[in-house]
N, C-alpha and C positions, 0 to 999 in steps of 0.2 A: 290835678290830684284827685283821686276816688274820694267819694264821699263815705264816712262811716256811719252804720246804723249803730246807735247807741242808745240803752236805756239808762237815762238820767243817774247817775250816780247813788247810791243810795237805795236806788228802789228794784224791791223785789217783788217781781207781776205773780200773784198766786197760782200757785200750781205749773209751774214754770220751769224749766231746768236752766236754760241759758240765760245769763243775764245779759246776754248783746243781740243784736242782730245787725251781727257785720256784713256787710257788703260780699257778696262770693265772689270767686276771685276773676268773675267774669263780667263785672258791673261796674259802670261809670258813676251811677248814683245810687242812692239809698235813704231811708227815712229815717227819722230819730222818734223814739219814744221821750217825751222829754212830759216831766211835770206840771198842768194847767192850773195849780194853785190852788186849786180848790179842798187838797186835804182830807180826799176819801177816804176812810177805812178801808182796812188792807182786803177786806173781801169783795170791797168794787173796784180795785185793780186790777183787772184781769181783760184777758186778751183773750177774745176768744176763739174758740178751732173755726177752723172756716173750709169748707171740702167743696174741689169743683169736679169736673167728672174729665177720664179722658177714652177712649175708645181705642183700646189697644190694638196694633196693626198686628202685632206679634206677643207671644206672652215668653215661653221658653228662649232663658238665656245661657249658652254655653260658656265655658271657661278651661281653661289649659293650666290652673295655678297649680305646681307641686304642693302647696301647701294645706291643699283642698281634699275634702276624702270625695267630692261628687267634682261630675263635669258639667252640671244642669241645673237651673235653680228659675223658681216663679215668684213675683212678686206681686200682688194682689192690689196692691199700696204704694204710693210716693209718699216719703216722711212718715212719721211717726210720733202722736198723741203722747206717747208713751213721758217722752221729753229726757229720756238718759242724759247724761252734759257729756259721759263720756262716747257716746254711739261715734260708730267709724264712719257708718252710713251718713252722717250729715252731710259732706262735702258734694253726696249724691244731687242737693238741690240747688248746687251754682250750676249744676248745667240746665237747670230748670229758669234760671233768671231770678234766681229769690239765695236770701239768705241761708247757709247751714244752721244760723244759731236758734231765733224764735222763728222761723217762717217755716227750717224743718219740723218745729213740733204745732202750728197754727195752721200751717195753708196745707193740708192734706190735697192729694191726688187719690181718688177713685176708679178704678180701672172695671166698671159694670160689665164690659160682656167680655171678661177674661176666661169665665169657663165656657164660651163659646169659641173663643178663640184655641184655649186650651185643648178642645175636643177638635177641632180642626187641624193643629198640628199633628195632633198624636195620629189621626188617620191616615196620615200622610204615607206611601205607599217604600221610601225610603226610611218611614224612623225606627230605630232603635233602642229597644226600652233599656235604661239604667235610673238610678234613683233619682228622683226628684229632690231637691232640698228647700222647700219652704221658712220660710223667717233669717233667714241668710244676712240679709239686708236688713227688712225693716219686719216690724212684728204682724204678720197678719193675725193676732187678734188682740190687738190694740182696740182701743172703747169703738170706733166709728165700725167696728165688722156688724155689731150689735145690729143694726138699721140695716147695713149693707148684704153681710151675709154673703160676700163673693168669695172668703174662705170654705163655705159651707158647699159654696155651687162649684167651686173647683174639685173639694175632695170627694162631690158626689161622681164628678166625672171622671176622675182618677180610681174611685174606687169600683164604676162600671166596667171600666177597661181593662181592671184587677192589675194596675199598674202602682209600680214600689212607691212611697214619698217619705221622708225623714222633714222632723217638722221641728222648728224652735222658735220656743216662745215662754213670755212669763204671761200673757193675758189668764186670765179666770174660762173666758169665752169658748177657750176649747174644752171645756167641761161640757157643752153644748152638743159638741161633736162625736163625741162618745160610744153614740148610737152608730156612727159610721168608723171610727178607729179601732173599737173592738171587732165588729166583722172585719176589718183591714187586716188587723193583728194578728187575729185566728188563722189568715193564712199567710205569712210574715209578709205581711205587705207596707206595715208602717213602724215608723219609732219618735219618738219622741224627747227632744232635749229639752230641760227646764231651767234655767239659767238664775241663780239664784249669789249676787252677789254679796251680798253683805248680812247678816243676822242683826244689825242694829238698826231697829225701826227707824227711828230719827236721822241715821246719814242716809238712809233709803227714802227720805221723802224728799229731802233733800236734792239729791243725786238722781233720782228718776221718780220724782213725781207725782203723776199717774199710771205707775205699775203699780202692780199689784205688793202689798208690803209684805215680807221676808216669810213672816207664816206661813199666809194664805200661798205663798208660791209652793211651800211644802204639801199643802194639803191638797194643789193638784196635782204634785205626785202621785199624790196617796189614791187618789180618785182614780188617777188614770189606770196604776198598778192595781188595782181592786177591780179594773176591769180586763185587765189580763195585757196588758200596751206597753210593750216595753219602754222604760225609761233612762235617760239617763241624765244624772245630775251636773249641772255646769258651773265651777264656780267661776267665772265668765263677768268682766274684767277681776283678774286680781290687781287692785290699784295699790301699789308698793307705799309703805310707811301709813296705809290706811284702810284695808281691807285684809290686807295679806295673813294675818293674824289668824283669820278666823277661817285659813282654808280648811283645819280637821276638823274643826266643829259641823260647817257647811254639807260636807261631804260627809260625815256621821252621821247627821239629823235626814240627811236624804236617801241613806242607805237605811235609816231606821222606815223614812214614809215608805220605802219600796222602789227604790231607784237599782236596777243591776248596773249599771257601768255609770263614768264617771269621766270628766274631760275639764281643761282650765286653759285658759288663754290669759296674758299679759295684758295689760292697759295696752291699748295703743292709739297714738293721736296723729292721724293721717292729715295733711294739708292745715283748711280753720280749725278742727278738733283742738289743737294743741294752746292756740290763743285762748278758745271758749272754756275747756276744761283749768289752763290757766288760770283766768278771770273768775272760774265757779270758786277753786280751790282759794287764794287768796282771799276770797269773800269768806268763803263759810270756814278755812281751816286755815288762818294766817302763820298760824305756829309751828303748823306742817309743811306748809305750802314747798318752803325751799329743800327739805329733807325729800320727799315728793317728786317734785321737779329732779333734785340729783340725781335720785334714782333709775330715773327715766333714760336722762343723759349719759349715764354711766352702763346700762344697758344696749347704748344705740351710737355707740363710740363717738359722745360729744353732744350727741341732736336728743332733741324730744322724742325723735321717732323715727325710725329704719323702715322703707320699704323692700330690705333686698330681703328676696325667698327665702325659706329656713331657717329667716329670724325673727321677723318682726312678728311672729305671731305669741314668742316667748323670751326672744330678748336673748343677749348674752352675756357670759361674765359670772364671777364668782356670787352677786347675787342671783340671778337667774338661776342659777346654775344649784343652789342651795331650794328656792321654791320649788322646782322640780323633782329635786332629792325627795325633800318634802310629802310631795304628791305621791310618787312612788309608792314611799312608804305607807301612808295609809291606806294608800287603794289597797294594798297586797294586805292590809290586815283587816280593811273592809269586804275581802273578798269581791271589791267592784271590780268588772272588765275594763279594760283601757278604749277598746272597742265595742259599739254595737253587733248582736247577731248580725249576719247579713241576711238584705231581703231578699224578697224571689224575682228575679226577672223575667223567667221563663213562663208566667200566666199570664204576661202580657195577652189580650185577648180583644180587640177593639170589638164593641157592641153591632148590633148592624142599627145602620143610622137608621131615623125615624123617617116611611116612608118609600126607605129602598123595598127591593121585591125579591123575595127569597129565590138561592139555588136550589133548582132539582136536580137531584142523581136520579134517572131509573135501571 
């Protein structure tokens, strides 16, 4: 029988999103966080991030999903500091040999010479520029870019090459970047999703941790749009019986900070997701928990969660079906677009490398 990673009953590790670290679903064994008796105060409970390095063979990853507006996407990062309970990306680290629950938000993966790699693909004498989708997966600027910086050394080489990137994230960090997304922007080379799920401070610390809280995600809106960087506001997961409430408001207050368009995804709990977010919701929301849960199943004909194309990214049935109404409506009277501008593909331009020796015409 697999062993389960579990944290002791009872105890909530600060700053934490999952309260387990179950075994992935690729593992004979696992650890337990279990209580040593000693009765720390709750701010010496804590686990800390722990980042090892890996040296990416390849960076650019393609995809064929209908349900996708890009065929391309980079990811900078394994796992995510961030700690969401609901991220779809956990399941990403049973193929890693570690838990989706705490080991995706502790044992971070560093990918150092990814904009080296990065600038290597794209020279490649066959590639084809179309958009790039950054934060897809896991958030490149989550707290560990701060040190790292390899978001900053990717978009320096994307934006050498004057090649397109669509970027999502709630990190603060891309405020940073700024100086390099506005020249992007200027000539439609980038855009920007901000993903801002909930307006109540308190299920937001909850529920993802170390993201950035509800405000501060509006205010890099506001930052980015003051720099001229297209935006668009995501209200990304709507978690049914306890987010869903506040899709007008979300979507108001981000077309107020300067967001032009506007997009919403469904809760969804892929593989362990469905246990962890389970497990979070019963702890923090017992009263909801089963209201919660039905919804999910009555969305996904029975299950927690549908993988087939065309649905699982908003579910279906007369509830679904009513959120979306919903969304409709306000975009069309926030005048938000359902879509981003598109970018440009055609400046694709690769630099000449460092060291090559110029052509002469005479």
């Amino acid at each position: 029988m697999r062993n389960e990673r579990t944290v002791r009953h009872g105890v909530q590790l600060a700053g934490r999103g999952s309260l387990s670290n179950a075994a992935g679903r690729y593992e004979a064994h696992g650890v337990a966080y279990e209580d040593d008796g000693w009765d720390l105060p709750e701010e010496e409970q804590l686990l800390r991030t722990h980042v090892t390095f890996e040296n990416a063979r390849k960076l650019i990853t393609y995809n064929r999903s209908p349900d996708l507006p890009f065929d391309r996407s980079i990811n900078p990062y394994r796992g995510c500091e961030h700690g969401c309970v609901y991220c779809f990306a956990r399941p990403t680290h049973a193929w890693l040999g570690m838990s989706p629950g705490l080991d995706f938000e502790t044992r971070l993966i560093a990918r150092p010479n990814a904009a080296e790699v990065l600038e290597r693909e794209l020279r490649r004498a066959k590639y084809k520029p179309a958009v790039i989708a950054i934060g897809t997966n896991t958030d490149p600027y989550q707290p560990i870019e701060k040190q790292h910086k390899i978001m900053r050394d990717c978009l320096q080489v994307l934006n050498a090459f004057s090649h397109p990137v669509a970027i999502v994230t709630k990190g603060t960090l891309i405020e940073r970047d700024i100086d390099i997304l506005e020249d992007m922007a200027a000539r439609k080379l980038t855009a920007v999703g901000v993903s801002v799920t909930t307006l109540d401070a308190d299920l937001s610390r909850k529920m993802e941790p170390r993201a950035p809280a509800p405000k501060r995600r509006l205010m890099i809106i506001r930052r980015l749009a003051e720099a001229g960087i297209p935006v668009r506001i995501m209200t990304s997961p709507m978690v049914p019986g306890l987010t869903d409430h506040e899709m007008e408001e979300i979507l108001t207050l981000g077309k107020e900070a300067g967001a032009v368009a506007a997009s919403w995804i469904m809760l969804r709990l892929p593989l362990e997701v469905s246990g962890l977010f389970r497990e979070w919701v019963e702890r923090h929301y017992p009263n909801k928990a089963n209201k919660i849960m039905s919804f999910l199943r009555d969305m996904h004909g029975g299950r927690e969660y549908s993988a087939q194309w065309g649905k699982r990214m908003r579910g279906e049935g007369p509830y679904a079906d009513l959120v979306a109404r919903r969304f409709e409506r306000i975009t069309h009277q926030l005048e938000l677009r359902r879509h981003m501008i598109p970018l440009d593909c055609d400046q694709f331009a690769p630099p000449m490398a460092q060291g090559a020796q110029m052509n002469l015409e005479f």
